[in-house]
N, C-alpha and C positions, 0 to 999 in steps of 0.2 A: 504494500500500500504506500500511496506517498502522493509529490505534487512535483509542478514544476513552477520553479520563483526564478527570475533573474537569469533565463536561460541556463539551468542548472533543473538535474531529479535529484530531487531528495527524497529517500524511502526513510518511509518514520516507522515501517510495523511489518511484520510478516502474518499470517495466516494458514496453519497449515494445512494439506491441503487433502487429508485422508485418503491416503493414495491406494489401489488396489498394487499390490507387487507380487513377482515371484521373482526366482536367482537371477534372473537375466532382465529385468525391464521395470518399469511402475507406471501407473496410468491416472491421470489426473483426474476421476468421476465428472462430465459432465455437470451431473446433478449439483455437486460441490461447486462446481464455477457460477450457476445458476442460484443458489444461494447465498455466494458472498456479494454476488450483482444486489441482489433482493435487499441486503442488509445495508448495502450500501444505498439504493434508494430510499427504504425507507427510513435511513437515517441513525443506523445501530453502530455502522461504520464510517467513520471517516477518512476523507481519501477516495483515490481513485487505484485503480487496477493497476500497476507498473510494471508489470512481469512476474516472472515465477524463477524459484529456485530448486535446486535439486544438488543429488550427492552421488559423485563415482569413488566410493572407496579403493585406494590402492590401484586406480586405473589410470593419476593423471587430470589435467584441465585439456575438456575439448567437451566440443558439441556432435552428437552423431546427426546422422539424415533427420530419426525419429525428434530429436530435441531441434534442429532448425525447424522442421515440421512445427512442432510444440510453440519457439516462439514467433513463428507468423501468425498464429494463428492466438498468439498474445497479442499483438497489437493494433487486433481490432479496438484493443479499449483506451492505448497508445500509442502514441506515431514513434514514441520515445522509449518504447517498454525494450526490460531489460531481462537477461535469462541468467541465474548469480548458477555455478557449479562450484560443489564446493569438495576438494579431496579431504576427509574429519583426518585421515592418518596421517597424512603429510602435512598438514594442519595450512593448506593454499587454498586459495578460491582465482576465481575467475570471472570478468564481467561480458556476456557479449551484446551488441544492438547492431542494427540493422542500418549499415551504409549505402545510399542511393549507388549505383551502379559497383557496389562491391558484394553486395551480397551480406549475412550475418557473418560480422567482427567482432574479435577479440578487442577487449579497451583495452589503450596503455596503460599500464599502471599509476603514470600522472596525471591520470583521469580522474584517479577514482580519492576521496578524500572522507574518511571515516572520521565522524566524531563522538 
């Protein structure tokens, strides 16, 4: 969740996102997308949609086919939406968005500014 101020996203909150998994994949529930919309109209959530994150333990920062999938299909709710990977072992993340004629990118790291 978050906004954008001063040509900058700012994400203020995450939401998870009861995902269905097995060894090899997770799947975001429709339904659950359809219900943080709902909470967000009617006012229970603040914010708007900025992307989703996920976790590749032990495999590295990237995005497969299935996750560029995933975040196109994020930014219907943002021109700006972002998709966070995160390795928990190696204790890195990753940020990527969607550059006009480059396709979904990796941010530089001087991009990205946690407080």
């Amino acid at each position: 969740m978050g906004t954008l101020e001063d040509q900058a996203l700012w994400i203020n909150d995450i939401i998870p996102g009861e995902v269905e998994t097995s060894e090899v994949s997770c799947v975001f529930p429709p339904q659950r997308l359809a219900e943080v919309a709902n909470d967000i109209v009617e006012g229970s959530i603040n914010g708007r949609i900025v992307g989703w994150y996920h976790s590749h333990p032990s495999q590295g920062l990237f995005l497969s086919q299935t996750d560029v999938g995933t975040h196109m299909q994020f930014s219907q709710f943002s021109p700006y939406a972002v998709s966070l990977v995160v390795d928990p072992r190696s204790a890195e993340f990753g940020i990527w968005v969607f550059e006009n004629g480059l396709g979904v990118v990796q941010l530089p790291d001087n991009y990205i500014h946690i407080m």
